[in-house]
DRENKOLVO-540571 format. One record per residue (C-alpha): residue in one letter; x, y, z. Coordinates in steps of 0.001 Angstrom, whole numbers, padded with zeros to 6 digits, always signed. Layout:
// residues N
AXYZ/...
***
This chain:
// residues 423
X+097138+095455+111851/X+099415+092782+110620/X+102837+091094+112383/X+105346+093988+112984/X+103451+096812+113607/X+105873+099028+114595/X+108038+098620+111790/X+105125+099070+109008/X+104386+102327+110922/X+108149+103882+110468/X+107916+102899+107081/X+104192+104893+106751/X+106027+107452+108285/X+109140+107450+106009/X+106921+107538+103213/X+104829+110677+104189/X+108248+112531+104624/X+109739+112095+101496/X+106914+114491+099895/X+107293+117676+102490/X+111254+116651+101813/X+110909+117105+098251/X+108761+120065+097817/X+110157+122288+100872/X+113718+121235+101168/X+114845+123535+097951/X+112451+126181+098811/X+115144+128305+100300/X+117333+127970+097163/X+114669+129326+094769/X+116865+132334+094271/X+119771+130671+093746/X+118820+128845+091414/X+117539+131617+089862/X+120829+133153+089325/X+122981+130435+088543/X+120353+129235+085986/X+119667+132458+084811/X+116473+132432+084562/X+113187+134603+086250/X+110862+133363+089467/X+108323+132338+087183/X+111137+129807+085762/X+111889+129102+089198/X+108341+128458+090264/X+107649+126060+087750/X+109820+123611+088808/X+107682+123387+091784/X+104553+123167+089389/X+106195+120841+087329/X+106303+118431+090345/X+102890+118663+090647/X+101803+117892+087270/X+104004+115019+088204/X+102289+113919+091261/X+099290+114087+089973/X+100060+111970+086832/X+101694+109166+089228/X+098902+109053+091430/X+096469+108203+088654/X+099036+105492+087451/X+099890+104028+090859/X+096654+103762+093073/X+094442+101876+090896/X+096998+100048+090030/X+098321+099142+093231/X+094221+098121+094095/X+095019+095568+091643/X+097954+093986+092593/X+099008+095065+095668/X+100237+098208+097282/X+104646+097297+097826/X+105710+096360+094672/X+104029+099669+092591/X+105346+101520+095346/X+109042+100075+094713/X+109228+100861+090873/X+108053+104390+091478/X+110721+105533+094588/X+113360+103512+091743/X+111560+106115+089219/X+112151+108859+091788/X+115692+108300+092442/X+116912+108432+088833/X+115122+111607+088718/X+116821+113002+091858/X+119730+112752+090170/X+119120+114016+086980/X+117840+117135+089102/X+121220+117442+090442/X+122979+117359+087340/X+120591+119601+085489/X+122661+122711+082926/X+119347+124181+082375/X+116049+125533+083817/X+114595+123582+081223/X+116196+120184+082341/X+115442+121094+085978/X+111906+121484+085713/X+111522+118190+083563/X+113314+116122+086211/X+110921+117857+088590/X+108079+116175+086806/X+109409+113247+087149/X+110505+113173+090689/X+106919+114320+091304/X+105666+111149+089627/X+107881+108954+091716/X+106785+110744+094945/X+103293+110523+094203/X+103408+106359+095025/X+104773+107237+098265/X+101717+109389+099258/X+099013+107728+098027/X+099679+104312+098552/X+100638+105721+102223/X+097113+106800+102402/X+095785+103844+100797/X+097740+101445+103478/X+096115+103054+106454/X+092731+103254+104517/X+093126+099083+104757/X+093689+099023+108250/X+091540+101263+109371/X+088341+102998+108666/X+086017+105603+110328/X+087053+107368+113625/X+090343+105417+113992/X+091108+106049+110150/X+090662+110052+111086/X+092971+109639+114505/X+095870+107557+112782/X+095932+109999+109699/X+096080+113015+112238/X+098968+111231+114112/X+100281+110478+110577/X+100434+114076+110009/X+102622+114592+112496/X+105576+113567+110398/X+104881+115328+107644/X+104172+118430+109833/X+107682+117809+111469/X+109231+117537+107834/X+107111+121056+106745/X+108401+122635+109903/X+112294+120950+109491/X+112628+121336+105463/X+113350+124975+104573/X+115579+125009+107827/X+117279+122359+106784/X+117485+123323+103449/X+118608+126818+104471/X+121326+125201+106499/X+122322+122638+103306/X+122206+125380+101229/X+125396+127316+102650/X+127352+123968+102849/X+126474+121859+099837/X+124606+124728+097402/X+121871+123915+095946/X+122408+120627+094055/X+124097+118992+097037/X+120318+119606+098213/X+119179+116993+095571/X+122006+114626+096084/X+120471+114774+099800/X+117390+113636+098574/X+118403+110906+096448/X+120212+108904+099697/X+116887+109389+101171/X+115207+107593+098669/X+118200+104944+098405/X+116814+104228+102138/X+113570+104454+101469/X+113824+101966+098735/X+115837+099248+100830/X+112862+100106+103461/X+110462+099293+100986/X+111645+095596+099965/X+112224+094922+103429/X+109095+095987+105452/X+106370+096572+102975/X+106727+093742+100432/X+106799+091216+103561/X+103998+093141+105056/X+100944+093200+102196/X+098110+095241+103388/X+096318+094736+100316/X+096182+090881+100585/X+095452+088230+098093/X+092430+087441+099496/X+091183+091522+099396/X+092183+091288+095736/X+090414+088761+095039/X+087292+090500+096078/X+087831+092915+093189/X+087827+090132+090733/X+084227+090860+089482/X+085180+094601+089116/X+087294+096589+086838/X+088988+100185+086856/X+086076+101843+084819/X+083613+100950+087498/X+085818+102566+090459/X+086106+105279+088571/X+082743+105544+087636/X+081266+104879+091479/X+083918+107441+092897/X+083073+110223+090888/X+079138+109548+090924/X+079647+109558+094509/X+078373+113190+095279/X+079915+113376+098625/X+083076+111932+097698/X+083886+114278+094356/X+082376+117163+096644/X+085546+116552+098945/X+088094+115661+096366/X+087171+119292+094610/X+087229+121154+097994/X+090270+119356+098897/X+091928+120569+095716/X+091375+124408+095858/X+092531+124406+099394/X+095530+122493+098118/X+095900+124938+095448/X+095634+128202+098302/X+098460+126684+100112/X+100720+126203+096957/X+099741+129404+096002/X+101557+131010+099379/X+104432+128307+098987/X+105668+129135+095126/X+105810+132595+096509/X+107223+132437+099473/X+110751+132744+099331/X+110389+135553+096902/X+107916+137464+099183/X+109790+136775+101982/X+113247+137222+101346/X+113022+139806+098771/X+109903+141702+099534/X+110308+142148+103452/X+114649+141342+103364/X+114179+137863+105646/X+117609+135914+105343/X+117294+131964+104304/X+117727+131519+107957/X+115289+133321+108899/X+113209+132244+106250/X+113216+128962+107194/X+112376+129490+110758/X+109253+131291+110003/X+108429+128787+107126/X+108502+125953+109843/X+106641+127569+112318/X+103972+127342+110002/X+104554+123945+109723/X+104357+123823+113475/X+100698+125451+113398/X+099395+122500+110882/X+100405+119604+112700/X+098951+121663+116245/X+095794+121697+114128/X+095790+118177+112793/X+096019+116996+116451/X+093259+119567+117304/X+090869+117663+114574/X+091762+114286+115796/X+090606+114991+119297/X+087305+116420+118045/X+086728+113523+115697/X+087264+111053+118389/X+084598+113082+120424/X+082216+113902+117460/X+082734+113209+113755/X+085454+113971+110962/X+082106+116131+109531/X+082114+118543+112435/X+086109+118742+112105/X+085237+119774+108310/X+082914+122299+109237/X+084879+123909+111808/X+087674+123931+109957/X+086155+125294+107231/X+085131+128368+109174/X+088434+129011+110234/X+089891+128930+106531/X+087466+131269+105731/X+088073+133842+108508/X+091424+133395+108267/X+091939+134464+104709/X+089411+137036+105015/X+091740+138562+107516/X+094926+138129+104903/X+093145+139978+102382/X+092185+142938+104272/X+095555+143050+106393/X+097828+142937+103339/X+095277+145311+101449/X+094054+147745+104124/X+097036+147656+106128/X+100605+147705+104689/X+102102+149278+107429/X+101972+145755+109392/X+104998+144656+107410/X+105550+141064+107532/X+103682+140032+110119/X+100556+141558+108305/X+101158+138121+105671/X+102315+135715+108334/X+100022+136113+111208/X+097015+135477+109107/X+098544+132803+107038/X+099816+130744+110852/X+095929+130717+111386/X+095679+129292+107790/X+097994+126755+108287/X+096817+126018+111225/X+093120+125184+110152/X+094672+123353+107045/X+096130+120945+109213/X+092800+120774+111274/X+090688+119833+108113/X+093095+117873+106067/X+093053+114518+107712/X+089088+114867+108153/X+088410+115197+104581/X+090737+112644+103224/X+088835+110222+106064/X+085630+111058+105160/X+086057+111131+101354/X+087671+107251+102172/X+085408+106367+104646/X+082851+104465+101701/X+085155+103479+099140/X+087720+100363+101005/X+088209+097981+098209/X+088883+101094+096097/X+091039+102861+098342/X+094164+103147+096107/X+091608+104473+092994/X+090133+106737+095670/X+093732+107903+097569/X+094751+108525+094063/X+091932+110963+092761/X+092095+112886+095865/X+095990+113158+095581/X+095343+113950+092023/X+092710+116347+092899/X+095902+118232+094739/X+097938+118177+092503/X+095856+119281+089317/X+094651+122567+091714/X+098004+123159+092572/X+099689+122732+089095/X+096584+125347+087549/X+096478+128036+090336/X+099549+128137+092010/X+101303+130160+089342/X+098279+132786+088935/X+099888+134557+092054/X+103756+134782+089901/X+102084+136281+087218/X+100116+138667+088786/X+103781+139958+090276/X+105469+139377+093863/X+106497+142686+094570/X+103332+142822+096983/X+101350+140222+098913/X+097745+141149+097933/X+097824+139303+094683/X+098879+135541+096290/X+096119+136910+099191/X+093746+137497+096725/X+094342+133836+095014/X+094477+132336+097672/X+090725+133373+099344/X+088768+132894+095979/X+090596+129223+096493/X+088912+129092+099843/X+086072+130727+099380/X+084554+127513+096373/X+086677+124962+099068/X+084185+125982+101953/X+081489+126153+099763/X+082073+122217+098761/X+082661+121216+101973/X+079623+122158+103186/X+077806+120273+100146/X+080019+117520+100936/X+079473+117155+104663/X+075906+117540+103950/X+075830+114706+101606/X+077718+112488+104406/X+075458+113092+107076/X+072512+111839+104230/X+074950+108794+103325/X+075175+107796+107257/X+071262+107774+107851/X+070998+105600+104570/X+069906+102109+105349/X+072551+099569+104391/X+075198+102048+104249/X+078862+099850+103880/X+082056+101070+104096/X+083170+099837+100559/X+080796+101812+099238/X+077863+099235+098955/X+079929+097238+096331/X+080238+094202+097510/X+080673+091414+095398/X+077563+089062+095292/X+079667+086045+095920/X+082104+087078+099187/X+081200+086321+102745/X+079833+089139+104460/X+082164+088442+107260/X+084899+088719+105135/X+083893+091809+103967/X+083206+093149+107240/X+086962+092602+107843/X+088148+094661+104960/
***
């Protein structure tokens, strides 16, 4: 960890709120936006896939290249990228103009959570690398659980553009915190770089997705991604217009949620301190199983349970989300340190692609009933348990290998050993 600790971890914490900021903070204004745009949910619910494509495409651009040169100043031209497309969000006459804004202010968020990812990936690796990203998650979780509140609350006093104004003083700050913590506080040192000399972007991409275990858990990791967007798009539309919940109240139960993932990412990072980030992933993919199981027959079978029918099910959801989240970005990691941007970015990508693809499928399908965004959001879970199986599987093979190296048994015939040892 280097000089100022303290301060690089408010600004890892800073940067894993801006993306729970900017996808849940207008969640509550969805209809809204709606009106005054005049336009339908599924025009609505594309601006929220729109910042996914978004993500997705930054995190491609930024991680390798911040492998390459460093992981502050990539991460400084992307929140710049981010705040011009704040604004134009603010300003936008059109659904149209909205939702390409969105894609942009998706690609400028992406930087801030995979290079996050990427940063703690340098400092750390195996069970501490699963503990910190759990405790990460706790500000995130906070922001999931504070966001539609907030934005409930910001909606009533500055509508729903003031909402985006909001969010581009937070990235203002977030910029300034940038140039003054992270560029004077290189994780990704000169002398890691220069490790990488010998190899170039073709051959991290070409170990990562060779690596059986890792693509196993970038898939899984991906459709379970996808089953949570699926519920989010929908959300406000389910909730306030199918059961009659205010924005208030919308929030409230929206954040409780939120509550349940962060409980559960705490949950994992006890067990992985005790066992492995493997047995996290298989408990945790039990639970995701069961618990949509449950969601599908409750909003199917039994109507009569009213909201709490969709919400009860999806708290136990959320819940083992946040237990198996941190556990499979930690294991997918675990092999792969000089590559860690290439590999934070894939499995960010991963997201985002699953998210951008499936997350609609529920809209179309109608929201005047639950069952359809149940229904989308099991099949998700169902091929995300069956990969992490296959991937934990291959882990436990990769740890009884001989030789096995956290960087992913690339290491550059020239370097030190011991120098690798401390990457």
């Amino acid at each position: 960890m280097p000089k100022r600790a303290g301060m690089l971890v408010c600004a890892l914490v800073m940067l894993q709120v801006i993306w729970p900021l900017t996808m849940d903070l207008y969640l509550p204004s969805f209809t809204v936006i709606r009106r005054d745009l005049g336009t339908g949910e599924a025009g609505v619910q594309l601006t929220l896939t729109a910042a996914f494509v978004g993500m997705g495409i930054g995190q491609l651009a930024s991680g390798p290249v911040s492998d390459a040169v460093g992981r502050a100043r990539p991460l400084a031209v992307m929140i710049v990228l981010y705040c011009v497309a704040t604004a134009s969000c603010a300003v936008a006459p059109s659904i149209e103009w909205l939702i390409t804004s969105r894609a942009f202010q998706g690609m400028g968020s992406a930087a801030c959570a995979v290079l996050a990812i990427a940063i703690v990936r340098d400092l750390y690796t195996g069970k501490q690398l699963m503990v910190f990203l759990a405790r990460l998650s706790i500000a995130s979780g906070v922001f999931v659980v504070l966001s539609p509140a907030l934005g409930a609350q910001l909606l009533q006093v500055v509508g729903w553009r003031g909402i985006f104004w909001v969010l581009l003083g937070y990235g203002v700050v977030l910029l300034c915190v940038a140039g003054v913590i992270l560029l004077r506080n290189e994780t990704h040192t000169v002398e890691r770089r220069q490790l990488r000399k010998s190899l170039r972007l073709r051959d991290d991409y070409r170990s990562l997705l060779s690596d059986g275990q890792f693509r196993s858990l970038a898939v899984a990791g991906g459709f379970l991604f996808a089953a949570m967007m699926s519920y989010m798009a929908g959300s406000a539309f389910l909730l306030q217009d199918v059961f009659g919940l205010s924005p208030a109240e919308y929030g409230l139960m929206f954040g409780a949620q939120g509550a349940l993932m962060v409980v559960g990412a705490q949950i994992g990072g006890v067990i992985a301190q005790r066992s492995s980030p493997v047995l996290v992933i298989r408990v945790g993919a039990f639970a995701l199983v069961t618990a949509l199981g449950i969601l599908v027959l409750s909003v199917g079978l039994a109507p009569g349970l009213g909201v709490w029918g969709l919400t009860v099910p999806i708290m136990a959801f959320t819940t083992s989300f946040g237990l198996v989240s941190p556990a499979i970005q930690a294991t997918a990691l675990e092999h792969h340190g000089l590559r860690a941007g290439t590999a934070a970015s894939l499995l960010g990508a991963a997201n985002m692609t699953g998210s951008a693809l499936i997350a609609p499928v529920s809209g179309a399908f109608g929201l005047s009933s639950p069952l359809p965004t149940a229904v989308v959001m099991a099949t998700c879970v169902l091929i995300a348990g069956a990969l992490l199986l296959i991937g934990t599987r291959k882990a436990g093979e990769a740890a009884k290998r001989p030789g096995a190296h956290p960087d992913g048994g690339q290491r550059p015939v020239h370097a030190p050993p011991a120098t690798i040892n401390r990457s």
